[in-house]
Residue frames relative to the residue before (quaternion, step in Angstrom):
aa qw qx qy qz dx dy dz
X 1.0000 0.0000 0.0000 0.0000 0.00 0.00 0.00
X 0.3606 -0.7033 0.5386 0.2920 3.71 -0.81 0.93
X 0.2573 -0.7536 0.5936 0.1161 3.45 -1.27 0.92
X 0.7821 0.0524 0.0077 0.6209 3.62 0.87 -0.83
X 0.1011 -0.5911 0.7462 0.2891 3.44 -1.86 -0.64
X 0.0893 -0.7808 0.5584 0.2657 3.15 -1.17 -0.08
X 0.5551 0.3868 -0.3513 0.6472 4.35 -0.17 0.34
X 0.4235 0.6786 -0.5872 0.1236 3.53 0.18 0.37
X 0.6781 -0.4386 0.4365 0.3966 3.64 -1.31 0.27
X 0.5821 -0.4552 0.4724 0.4804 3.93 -1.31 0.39
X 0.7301 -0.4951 0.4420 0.1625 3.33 -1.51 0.80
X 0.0758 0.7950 -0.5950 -0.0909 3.46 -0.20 0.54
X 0.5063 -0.7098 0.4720 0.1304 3.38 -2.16 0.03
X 0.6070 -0.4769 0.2842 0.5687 3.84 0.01 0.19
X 0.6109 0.5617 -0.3815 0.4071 3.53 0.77 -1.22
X 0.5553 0.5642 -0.2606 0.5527 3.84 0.89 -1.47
X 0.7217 0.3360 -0.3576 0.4882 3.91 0.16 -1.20
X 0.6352 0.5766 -0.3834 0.3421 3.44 0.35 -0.87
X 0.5494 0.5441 -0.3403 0.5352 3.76 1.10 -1.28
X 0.6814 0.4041 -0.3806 0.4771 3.86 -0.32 -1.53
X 0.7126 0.4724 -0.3732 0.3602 3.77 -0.17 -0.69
X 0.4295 0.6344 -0.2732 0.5818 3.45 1.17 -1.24
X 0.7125 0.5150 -0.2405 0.4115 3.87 0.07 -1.41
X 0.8343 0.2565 -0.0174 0.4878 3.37 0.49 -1.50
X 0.4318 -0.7764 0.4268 0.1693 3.19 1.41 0.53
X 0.5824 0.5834 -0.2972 0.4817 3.51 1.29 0.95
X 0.4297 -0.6472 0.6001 0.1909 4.04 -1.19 0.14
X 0.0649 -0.7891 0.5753 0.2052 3.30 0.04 0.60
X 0.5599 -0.4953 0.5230 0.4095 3.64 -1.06 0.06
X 0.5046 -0.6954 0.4290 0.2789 3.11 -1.38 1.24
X 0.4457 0.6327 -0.4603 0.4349 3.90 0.99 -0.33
X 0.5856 0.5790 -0.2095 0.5272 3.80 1.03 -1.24
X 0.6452 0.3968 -0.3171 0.5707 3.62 -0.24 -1.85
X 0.7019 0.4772 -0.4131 0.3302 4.19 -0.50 -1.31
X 0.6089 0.6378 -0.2091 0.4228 3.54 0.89 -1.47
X 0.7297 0.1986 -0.2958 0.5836 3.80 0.80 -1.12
X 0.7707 0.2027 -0.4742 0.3742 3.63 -0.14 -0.11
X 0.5648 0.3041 -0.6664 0.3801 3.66 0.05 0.96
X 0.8412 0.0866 -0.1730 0.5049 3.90 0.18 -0.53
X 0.3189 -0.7154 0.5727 0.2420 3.87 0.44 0.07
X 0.7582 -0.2452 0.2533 0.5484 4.01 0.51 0.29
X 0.5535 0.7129 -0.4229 0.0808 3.06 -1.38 -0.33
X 0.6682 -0.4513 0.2043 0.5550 4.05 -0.66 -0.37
X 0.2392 -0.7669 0.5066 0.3132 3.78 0.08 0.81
X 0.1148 -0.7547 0.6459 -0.0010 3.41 -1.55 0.19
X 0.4913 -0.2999 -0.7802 0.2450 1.61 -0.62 2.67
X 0.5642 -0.7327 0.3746 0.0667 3.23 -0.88 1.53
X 0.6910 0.4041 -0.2464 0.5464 3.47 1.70 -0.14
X 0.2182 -0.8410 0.4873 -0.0875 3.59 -0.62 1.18
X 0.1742 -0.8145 0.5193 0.1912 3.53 -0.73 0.48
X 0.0036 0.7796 -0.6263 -0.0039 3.68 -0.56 0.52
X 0.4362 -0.6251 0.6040 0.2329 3.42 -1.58 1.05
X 0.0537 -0.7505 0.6386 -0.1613 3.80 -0.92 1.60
X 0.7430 -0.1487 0.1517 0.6347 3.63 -0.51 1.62
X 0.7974 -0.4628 0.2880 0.2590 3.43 0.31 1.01
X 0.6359 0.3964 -0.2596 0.6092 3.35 1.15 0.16
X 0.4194 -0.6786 0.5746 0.1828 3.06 -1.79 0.79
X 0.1003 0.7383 -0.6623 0.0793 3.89 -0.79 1.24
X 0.8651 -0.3202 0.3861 0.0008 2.82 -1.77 1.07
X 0.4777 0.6842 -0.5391 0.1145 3.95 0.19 -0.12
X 0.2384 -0.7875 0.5231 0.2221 3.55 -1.55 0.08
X 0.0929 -0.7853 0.5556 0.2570 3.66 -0.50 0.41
X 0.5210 -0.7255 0.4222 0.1548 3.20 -1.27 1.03
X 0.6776 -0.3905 0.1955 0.5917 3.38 1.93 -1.27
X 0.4034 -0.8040 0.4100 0.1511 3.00 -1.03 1.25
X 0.3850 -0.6523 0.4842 0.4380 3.90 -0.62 0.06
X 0.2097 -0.6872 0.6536 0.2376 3.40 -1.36 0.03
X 0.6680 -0.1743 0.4378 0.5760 3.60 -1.75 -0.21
X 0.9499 -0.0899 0.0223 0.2985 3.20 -2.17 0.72
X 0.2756 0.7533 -0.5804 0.1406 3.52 0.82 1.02
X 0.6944 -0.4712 0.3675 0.4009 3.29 -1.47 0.80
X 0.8025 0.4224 -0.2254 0.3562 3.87 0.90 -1.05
C-alpha cells in the first residue's frame, strides 16, 4: 500500500480534477481521481509493488508518477 510520495506536483482539488477530465473528455476511475488529490504524482514510498502476471507474482518498481499540471 502506498503511504507517501515525495517531488510531487502542487496539490490539486476536485474542481481542478473535474476540469482535466472535462479536457480529456474522460472519467477517470475513482481509485485514480483519490490517488491525485491525496498525492498528485510523485516518488511513491514504498516504491516496490507486487502484481499478479500470467498467474504469478513479480516484483516491479515505480520510479514516479506524474500528477495534474506537472512541470514535466
Amino acid at each position: 500500500m502506498l503511504r507517501s510520495t515525495s517531488e510531487a506536483a502542487q496539490p490539486i482539488d476536485r474542481q481542478r480534477l473535474i476540469a482535466v477530465e472535462k479536457e480529456l473528455e474522460v472519467r477517470l476511475p475513482d481509485s485514480y481521481r483519490q490517488f491525485l488529490l491525496t498525492f498528485n504524482g510523485g516518488r511513491p514510498s514504498p516504491s516496490d509493488f507486487t502484481v499478479v502476471e500470467n498467474g504469478s507474482v513479480v516484483w516491479i518498481r515505480i520510479h514516479f508518477f506524474h500528477g495534474v499540471d506537472d512541470d514535466v
